[in-house]
N, C-alpha and C positions, 0 to 999 in steps of 0.2 A: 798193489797200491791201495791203500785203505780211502773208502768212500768217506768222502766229506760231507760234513754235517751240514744241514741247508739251518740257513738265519730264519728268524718266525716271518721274515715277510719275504724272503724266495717260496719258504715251505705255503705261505697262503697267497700269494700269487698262483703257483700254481695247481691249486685249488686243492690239495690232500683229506679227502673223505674218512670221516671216522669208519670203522670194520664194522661191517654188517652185523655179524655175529653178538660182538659187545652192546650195538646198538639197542638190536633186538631185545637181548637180556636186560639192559636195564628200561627198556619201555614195558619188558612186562613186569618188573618190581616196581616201577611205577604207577602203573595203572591198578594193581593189586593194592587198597587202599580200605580203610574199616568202611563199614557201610552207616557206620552211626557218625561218622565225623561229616558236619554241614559245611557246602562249600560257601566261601565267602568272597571271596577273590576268583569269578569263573576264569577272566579276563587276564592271569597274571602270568607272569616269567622270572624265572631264577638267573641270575649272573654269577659267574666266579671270575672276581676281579684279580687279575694280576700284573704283573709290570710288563711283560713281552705283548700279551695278548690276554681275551676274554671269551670265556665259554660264555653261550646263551643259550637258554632250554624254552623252548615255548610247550603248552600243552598237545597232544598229539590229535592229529589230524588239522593242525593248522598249518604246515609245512609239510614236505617229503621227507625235510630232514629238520626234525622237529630238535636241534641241537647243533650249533655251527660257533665257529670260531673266528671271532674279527681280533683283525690288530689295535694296538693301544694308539697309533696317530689318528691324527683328527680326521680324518678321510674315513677311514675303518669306522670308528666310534657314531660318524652320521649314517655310514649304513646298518651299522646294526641298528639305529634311532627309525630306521624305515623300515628295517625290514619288521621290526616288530610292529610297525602300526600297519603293515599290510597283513600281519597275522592277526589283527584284531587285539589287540594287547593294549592294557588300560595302566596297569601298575607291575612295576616290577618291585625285585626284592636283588640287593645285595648286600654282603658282608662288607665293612671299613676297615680296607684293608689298607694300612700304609696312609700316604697318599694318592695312591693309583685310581680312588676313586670319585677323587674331587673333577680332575677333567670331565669321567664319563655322566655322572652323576649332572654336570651343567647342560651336555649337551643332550641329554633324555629328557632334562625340565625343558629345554629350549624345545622341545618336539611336542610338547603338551603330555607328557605320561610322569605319572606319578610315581615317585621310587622312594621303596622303604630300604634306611640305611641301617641294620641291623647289628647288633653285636654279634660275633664267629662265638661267644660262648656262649651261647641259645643256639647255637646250628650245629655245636658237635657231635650229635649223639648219631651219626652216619653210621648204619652199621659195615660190616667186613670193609674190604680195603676199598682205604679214599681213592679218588682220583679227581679228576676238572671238571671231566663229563658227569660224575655223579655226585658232586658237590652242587651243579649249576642245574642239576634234576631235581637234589633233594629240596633246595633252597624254594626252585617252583613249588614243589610240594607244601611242605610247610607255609608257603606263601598262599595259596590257594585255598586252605583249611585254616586260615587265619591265626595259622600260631606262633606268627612274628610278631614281637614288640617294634615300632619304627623309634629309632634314634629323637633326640631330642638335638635343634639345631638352629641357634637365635638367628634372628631375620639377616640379612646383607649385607648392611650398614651397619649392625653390630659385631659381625667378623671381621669387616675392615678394621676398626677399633682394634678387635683382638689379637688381631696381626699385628699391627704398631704395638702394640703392650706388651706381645709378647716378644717381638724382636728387641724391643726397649731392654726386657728382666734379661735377657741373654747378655745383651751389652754392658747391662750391671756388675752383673756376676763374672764377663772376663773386664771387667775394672778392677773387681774385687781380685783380682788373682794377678793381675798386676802389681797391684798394691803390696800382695804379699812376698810377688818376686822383689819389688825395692827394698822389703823390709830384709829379706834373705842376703840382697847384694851388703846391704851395709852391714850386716851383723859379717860375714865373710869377713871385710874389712873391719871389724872389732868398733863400728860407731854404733854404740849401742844408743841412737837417739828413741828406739821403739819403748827403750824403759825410763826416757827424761816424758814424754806427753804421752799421752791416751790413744791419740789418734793420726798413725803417721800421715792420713791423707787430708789431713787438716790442713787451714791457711799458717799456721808454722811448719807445719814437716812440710808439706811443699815447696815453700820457699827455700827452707834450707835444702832437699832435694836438688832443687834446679840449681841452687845456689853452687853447690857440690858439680855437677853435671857443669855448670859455668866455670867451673877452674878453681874457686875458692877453696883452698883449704886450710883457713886460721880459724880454730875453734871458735874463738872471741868471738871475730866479723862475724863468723855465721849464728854467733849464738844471739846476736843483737838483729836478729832477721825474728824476734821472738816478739809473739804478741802480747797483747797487756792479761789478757785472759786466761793464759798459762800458769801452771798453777806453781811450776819448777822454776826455777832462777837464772838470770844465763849465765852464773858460776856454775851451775848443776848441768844446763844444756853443753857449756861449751866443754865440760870433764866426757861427757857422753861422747863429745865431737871427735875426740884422740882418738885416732885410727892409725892403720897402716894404708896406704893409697896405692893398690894396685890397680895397673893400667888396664889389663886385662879385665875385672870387674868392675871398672866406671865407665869401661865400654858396653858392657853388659847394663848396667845401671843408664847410662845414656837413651840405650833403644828399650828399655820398658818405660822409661816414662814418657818416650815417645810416641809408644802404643798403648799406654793412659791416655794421652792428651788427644790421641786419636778416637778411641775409645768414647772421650768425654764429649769430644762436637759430634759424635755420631747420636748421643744419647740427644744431646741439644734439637738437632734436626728430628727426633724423633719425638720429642716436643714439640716442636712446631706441628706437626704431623699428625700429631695426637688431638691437638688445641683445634685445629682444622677441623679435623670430622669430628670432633665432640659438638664441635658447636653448629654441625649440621643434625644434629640429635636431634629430634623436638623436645620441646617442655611436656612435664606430665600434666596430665588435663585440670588435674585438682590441686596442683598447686598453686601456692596464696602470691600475688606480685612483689611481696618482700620481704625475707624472712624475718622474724621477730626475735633477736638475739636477748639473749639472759634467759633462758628458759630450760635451763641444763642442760644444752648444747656443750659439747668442748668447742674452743674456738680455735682457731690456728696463730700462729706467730706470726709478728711480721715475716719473718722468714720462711721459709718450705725447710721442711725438714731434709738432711741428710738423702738424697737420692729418691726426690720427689719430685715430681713435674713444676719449673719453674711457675705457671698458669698457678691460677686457683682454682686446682683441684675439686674441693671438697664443693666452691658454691658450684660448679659442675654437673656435680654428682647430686647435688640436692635440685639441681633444675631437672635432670632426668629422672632419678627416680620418686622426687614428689615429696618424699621423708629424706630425714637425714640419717642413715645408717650409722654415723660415728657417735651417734648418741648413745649407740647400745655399749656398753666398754668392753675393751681391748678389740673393740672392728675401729682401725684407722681409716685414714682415706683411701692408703694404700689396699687392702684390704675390703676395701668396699670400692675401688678400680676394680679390682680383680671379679669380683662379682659380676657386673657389668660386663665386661668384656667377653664372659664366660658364658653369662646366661640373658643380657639386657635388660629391663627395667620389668616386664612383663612375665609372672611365672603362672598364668593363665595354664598352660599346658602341664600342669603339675593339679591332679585334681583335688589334692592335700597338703598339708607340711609331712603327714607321711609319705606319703609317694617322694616327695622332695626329698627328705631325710634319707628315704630307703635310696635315690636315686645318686644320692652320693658317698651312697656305700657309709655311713653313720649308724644304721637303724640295724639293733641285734639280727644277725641272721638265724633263727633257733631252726634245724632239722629235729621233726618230728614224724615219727612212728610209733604204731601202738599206744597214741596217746601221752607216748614218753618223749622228753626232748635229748637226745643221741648225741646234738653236736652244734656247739654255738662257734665254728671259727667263722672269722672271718671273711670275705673274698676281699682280696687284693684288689689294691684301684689306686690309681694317679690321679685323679680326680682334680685338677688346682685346686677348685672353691675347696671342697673338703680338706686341701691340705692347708690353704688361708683360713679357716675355720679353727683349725688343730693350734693353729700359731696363735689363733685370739683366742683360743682357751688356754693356753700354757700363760696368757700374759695377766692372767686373773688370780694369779697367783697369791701375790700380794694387795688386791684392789680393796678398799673398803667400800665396796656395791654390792647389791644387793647380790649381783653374776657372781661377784668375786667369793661373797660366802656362801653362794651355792655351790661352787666348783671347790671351795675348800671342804664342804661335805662330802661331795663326792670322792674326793681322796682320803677321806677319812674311812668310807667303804671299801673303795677299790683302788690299788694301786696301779702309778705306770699309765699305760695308752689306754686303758679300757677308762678310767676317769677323765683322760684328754678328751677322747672320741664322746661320752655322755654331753660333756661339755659343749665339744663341738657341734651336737647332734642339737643341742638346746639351744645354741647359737644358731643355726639354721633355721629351729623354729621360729625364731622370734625374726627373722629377718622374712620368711615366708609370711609372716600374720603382717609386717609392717608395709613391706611392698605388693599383697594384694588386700590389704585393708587402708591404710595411706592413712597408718595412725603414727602419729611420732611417739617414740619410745621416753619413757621416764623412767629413771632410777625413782626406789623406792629405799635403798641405803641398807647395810650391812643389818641394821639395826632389826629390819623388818623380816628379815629372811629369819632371823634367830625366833623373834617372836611365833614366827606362824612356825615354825617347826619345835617349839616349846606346845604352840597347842596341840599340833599333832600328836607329838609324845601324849600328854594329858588323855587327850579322847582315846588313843589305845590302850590308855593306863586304865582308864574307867572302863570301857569294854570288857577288857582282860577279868576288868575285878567283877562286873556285874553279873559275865560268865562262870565265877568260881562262887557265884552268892557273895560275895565282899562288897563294901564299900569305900571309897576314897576319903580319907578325912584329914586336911587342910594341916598339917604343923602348927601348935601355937609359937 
């Protein structure tokens, strides 16, 4: 009969000791360490986070067994929180794994020890074969010689934020996909109303929707469910209306726009929710008591745009961060939420707009050797801000600002993602220098960018010529 495999919390109940032998070996590869590297972290420990359970390494001689395994419930998670403060342990180091390390990660700050939350792609280079125990060795290691970067991670109250925000864009997006199954249910049925208006989730295709879903099927009737703003006819809407009416697909049509309309009050509540803790935000300290409109600001509509928080947003966003970001063009409000929730109002912790740019994967990576550069690719990143960044430089496309004919340069050099990303990297800057400067942004107009890159050209021209012995002389 084949022996049954023990669960991780039979197997650590009853108590299952790592092998001496393995032990052994990796405390002497451990301890075997350059003698020119200064220690920095005497005090630290490695973890390797995972979903069952967590290897923990303390440095040797602070334990018997300088390397133990707790389980991931919360019982486990406060004993390791002790047992490392009876080893004298100040800071520890783990990898962001998952989410597995949000729980332990609160209850080692709730113990008073400091944990650096590091990227797994600065801790690869282990050499021979991984494992748990010598992943949560190496990590001490590197932790201890200081050659961990710690995570960057906006204060409390601004990931409560980020949570709403982000469950909000998840909500959008299965709205958006909703939207497209109605649009599929009725093309099946040949009502091609998606080619009479713009936009089926409009207050006309809605109504004719539900109207449809409600039993109606007279072209006419439903074409007179048609607003003034439409730009088609309702002899044109109700020609679109001729269908065939199967029962089978307006039963299908029925339960997705029922899971729209569900969809829609979840996003509502998530407004609410949003409006909530925004406005437990503080105001930024140098902000003026009432902003002074006409000053190149864009304004908003009466209305919020298209799948935008019913609130007003933008004065929001200009109470926390001090400046108004939608000044710069193509950053909307939306776009400058995402900011916020991402990183909060204070980029203090960014000791430049390079580090900031490099830290959202924008900023050329060049390898170099030999003094030669070998290899400018990229590293891959998911980055949000970076990728709301990328979207406000694709929208400058046609802008007459001064961003817009800088980014129109830019594609004149380089084609594709490599003039998005410049773009987007230059959009960075400018929001780094406005939120830790608390300068508001001005357009200086299409006009202006042409001109100083007409002098540019000039002063190269004359260089060139004064290096070859020539002169510049003016066209009559």
């Amino acid at each position: 009969m084949a022996k049954r495999k023990l669960s991780t919390f039979e197997r650590l109940q009853r108590g299952e000791r790592l092998l001496r032998r393995e032990r052994r070996e990796l405390q002497r590869q451990l301890e075997s360490c350059d003698a020119e590297l200064k220690m920095v972290h005497p005090d630290a420990a490695g973890i390797d986070v995972g979903n069952a359970s967590h290897f923990v390494s303390v440095p040797a001689g602070r334990d018997r067994e300088p390397v133990r395994e707790f389980g991931s419930w919360t019982a486990d998670l406060r004993k390791a929180a002790d047992w490392l403060k009876s080893c004298g342990i100040r800071t520890v180091a783990m990898q962001s794994t998952g989410v597995y390390w949000i729980a332990l990660q609160e209850v080692l700050e709730q113990a008073g020890l400091e944990v650096f939350l590091v990227n797994a792609q600065g801790t690869k280079n282990l050499p021979g074969r991984k494992s748990d125990v010598q992943e949560c060795q190496w990590l001490m290691k590197l932790h201890t010689y200081g050659l961990l970067r710690n995570s960057f991670r906006p204060p409390e109250e601004i990931r409560g934020v980020r949570t709403i925000w982000r469950q909000r864009s998840r909500l959008v997006e299965e709205a958006g996909r909703r939207v497209q199954q109605i649009q599929k249910a009725l093309t099946t049925m040949n009502v091609q109303l998606a080619n009479a208006i713009s936009d089926l989730s409009g207050v006309t295709g809605m109504a004719i929707v539900r109207a449809i879903v409600g039993g109606q099927r007279d072209p006419y009737a439903l074409a007179k469910l048609r607003n003034s703003r439409i730009q088609a006819s309702e002899e044109e809407i109700a020609h679109s209306l001729e269908g065939h009416w199967r029962e089978e697909v307006l039963f299908e049509l029925q339960q997705v726009v029922e899971g729209y309309d569900f969809h829609q009050k979840q996003i509502a509540e998530c407004d609410v929710e949003l409006e909530r803790r925004m406005g437990k935000l503080g105001s930024h300290p140098t902000l003026e008591d009432k902003e002074k409109e006409g000053k190149g600001g864009k304004k908003l509509g009466k209305k919020p745009r298209k799948n935008q928080p019913g609130f007003d947003l933008r004065a929001e966003l200009h109470r926390i961060f001090g400046v108004d970001l939608t000044r710069i063009d193509g950053i909307d409000v939306m776009t400058a939420q995402v900011i916020l929730t991402e990183l909060g109002p204070d980029l203090s912790g960014f000791p430049s707009e390079g580090d900031f740019s490099s830290w959202l994967e924008l900023a050329p990576r060049n390898d170099i050797t030999g003094g030669k550069t070998i290899r400018k690719k990229a590293r891959k990143s998911k980055n949000r801000v970076a990728n709301a960044l990328r979207m406000a430089a694709e929208a400058l496309s046609r802008s007459d600002s001064y961003l817009g004919a800088r980014y129109r340069k830019f594609r004149g050099r380089m084609e594709g993602q490599p003039a998005v990303k410049a773009m987007a990297r230059y959009l960075a800057c400018l929001v780094y220098r406005l939120l830790t400067k608390g300068q508001e942004y001005v357009d200086k107009g299409a006009a202006h960018f042409v001109q100083k890159h007409k002098q540019r050209e000039m002063a190269n021209l004359q260089r060139k010529a004064a290096e070859l012995g020539l002169k510049l002389v003016a066209a009559q």
